[in-house]
C-alpha positions in Angstrom: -70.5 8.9 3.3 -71.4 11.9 1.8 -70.9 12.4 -1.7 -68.0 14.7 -1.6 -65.7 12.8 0.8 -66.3 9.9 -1.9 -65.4 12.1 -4.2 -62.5 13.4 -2.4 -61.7 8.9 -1.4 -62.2 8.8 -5.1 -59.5 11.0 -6.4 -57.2 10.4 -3.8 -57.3 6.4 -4.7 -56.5 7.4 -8.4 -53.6 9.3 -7.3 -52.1 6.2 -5.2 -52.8 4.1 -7.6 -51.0 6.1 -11.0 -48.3 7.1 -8.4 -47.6 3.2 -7.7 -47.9 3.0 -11.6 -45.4 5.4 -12.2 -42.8 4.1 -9.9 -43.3 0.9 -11.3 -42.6 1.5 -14.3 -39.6 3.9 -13.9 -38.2 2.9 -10.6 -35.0 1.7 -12.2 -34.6 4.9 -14.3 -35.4 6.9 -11.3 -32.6 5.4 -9.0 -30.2 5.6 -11.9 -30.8 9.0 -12.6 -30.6 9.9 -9.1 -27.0 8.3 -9.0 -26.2 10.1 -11.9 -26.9 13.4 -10.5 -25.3 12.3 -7.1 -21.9 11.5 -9.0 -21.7 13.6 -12.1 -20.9 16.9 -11.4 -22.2 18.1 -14.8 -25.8 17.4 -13.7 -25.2 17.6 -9.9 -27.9 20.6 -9.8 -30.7 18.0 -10.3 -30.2 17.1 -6.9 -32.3 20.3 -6.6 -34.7 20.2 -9.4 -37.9 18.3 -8.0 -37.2 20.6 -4.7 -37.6 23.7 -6.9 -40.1 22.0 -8.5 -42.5 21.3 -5.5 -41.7 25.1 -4.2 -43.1 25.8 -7.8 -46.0 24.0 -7.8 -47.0 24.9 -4.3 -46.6 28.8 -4.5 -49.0 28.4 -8.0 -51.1 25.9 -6.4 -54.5 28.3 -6.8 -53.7 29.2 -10.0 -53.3 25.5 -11.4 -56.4 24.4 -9.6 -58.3 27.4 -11.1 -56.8 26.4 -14.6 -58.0 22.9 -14.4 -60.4 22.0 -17.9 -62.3 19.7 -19.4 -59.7 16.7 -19.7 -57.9 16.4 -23.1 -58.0 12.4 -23.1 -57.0 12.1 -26.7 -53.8 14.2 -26.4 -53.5 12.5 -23.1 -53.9 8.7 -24.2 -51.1 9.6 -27.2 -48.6 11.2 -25.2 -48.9 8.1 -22.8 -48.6 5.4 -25.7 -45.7 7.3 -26.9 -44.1 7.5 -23.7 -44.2 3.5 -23.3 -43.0 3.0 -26.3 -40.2 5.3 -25.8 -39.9 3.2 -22.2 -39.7 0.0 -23.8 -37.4 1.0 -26.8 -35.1 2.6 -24.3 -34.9 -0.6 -22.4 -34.1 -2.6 -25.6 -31.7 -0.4 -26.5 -30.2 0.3 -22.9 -31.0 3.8 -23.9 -31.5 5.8 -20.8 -31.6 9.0 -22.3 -34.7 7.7 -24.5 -36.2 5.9 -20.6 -35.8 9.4 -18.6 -37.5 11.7 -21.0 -40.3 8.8 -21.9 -40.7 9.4 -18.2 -41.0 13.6 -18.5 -43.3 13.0 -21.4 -45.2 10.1 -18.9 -45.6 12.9 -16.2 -47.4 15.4 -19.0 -49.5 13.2 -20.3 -51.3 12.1 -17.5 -51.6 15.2 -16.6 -53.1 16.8 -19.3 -55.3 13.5 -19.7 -56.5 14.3 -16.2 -56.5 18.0 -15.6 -56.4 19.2 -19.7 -54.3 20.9 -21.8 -54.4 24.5 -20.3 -52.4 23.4 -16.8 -49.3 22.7 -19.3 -49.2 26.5 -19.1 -48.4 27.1 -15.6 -46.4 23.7 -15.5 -44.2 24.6 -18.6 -41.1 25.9 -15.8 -41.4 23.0 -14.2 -40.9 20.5 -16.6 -38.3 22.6 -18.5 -36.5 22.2 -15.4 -36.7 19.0 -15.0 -35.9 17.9 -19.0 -32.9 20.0 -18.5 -31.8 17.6 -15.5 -31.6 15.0 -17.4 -28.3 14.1 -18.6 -27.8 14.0 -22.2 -26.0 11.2 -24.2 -21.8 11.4 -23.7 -21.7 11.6 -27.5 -24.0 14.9 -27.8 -22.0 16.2 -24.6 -18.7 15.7 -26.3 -19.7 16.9 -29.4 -21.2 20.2 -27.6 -18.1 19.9 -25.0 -15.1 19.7 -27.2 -15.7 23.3 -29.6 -16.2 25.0 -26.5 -13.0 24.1 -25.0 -11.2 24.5 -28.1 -12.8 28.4 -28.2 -11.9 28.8 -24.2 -8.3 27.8 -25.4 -8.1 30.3 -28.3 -9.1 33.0 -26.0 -6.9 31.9 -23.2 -3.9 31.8 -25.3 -5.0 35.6 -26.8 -5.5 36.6 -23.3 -2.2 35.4 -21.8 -0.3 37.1 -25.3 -1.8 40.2 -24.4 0.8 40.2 -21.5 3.8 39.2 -24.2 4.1 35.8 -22.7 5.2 33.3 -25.4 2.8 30.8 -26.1 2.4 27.7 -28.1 -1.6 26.0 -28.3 -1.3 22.6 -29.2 -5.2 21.5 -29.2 -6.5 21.8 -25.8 -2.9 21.9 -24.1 -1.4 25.6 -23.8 2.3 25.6 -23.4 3.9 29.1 -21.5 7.2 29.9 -21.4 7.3 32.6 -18.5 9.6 35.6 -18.4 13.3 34.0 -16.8 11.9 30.5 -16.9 13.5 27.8 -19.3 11.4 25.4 -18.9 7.5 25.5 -20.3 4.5 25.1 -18.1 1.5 23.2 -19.6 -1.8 24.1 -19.1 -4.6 21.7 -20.2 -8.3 23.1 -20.9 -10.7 20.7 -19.5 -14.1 19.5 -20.0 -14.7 21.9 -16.8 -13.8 25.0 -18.6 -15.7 24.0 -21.6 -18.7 26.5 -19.8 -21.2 23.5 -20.1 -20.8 23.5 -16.5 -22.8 26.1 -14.6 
């Protein structure tokens, strides 16, 4: 066997074996997370994310193989330390939020242990894409989530009194008394129309 096939043998083992690694140790978070984006519509485009992903990759293949350094184990070995122990708090906690970004921060540092710290570069999209996939904790959402639809009420109600049509806001709920009508119609401002949603 000549010695670039072995080397080729080589590298392609290593990839196997830290891709069986990976899904070993976050095959649970990945099938949750894939559920999540199946059913929540707030986080339904991640569905497309590692498709966009692998488009983005491939189209700057050349470049990231030209970009490829001198390992950075160091940086490398601490971002995968600090990932595990995210893991493993997560799972203590039943934190998933804390599990799926141990698992982003996994993905980088193996790479930058293997391929250095100057590939991050052209990989930054990528993993901005896929950090914003993952779904934050309900408490952050709602905190984000509620102000929102409590400003798209304001400006509903000052949109809909532009037109001189009575109307009463009470919280999210926007009560409208039509022209003729005697009875109110309620409208209710929704997490949907919070503009979270994309």
């Amino acid at each position: 066997m000549s010695e670039i096939s072995q080397k080729t043998s080589n590298s392609l083992t290593k990839a196997i074996a830290l891709a069986v690694a990976f899904l070993f140790l976050y095959a649970t978070v990945l099938a949750k997370l894939g559920r999540d984006w199946w059913s929540d519509e707030n986080y339904s485009h991640g569905l497309l994310v590692p498709f966009v992903i692998a488009l983005i990759v491939w189209r700057e293949w050349d470049g990231l193989k030209k970009s490829v350094t001198d390992p950075a184990k160091l940086v490398g070995i601490s971002a995968i330390v600090l990932a595990i122990l995210m893991l493993f708090g997560g799972v203590l906690g039943a934190e998933l939020f804390t599990q799926r970004v141990s698992m982003v921060l996994m993905a980088g540092g193996v790479i930058v242990y293997f391929f250095g710290l100057r590939i991050i570069n052209l990989l930054a999209v990528p993993f901005v894409l896929l950090a914003l996939a993952i779904p934050i904790p309900q408490i952050i959402f709602n905190r984000i989530a509620m102000p929102l639809q409590t400003y798209a009420s304001q400006m509903a109600v000052w949109g809909i009194r532009l037109f001189s049509v009575p109307t009463v806001r009470k919280g999210n709920v926007i009560d409208i008394l039509p022209r003729g009508s005697t009875q109110t119609i309620s409208l209710e401002v929704v997490e949907a129309c919070s503009g979270i949603r994309a």
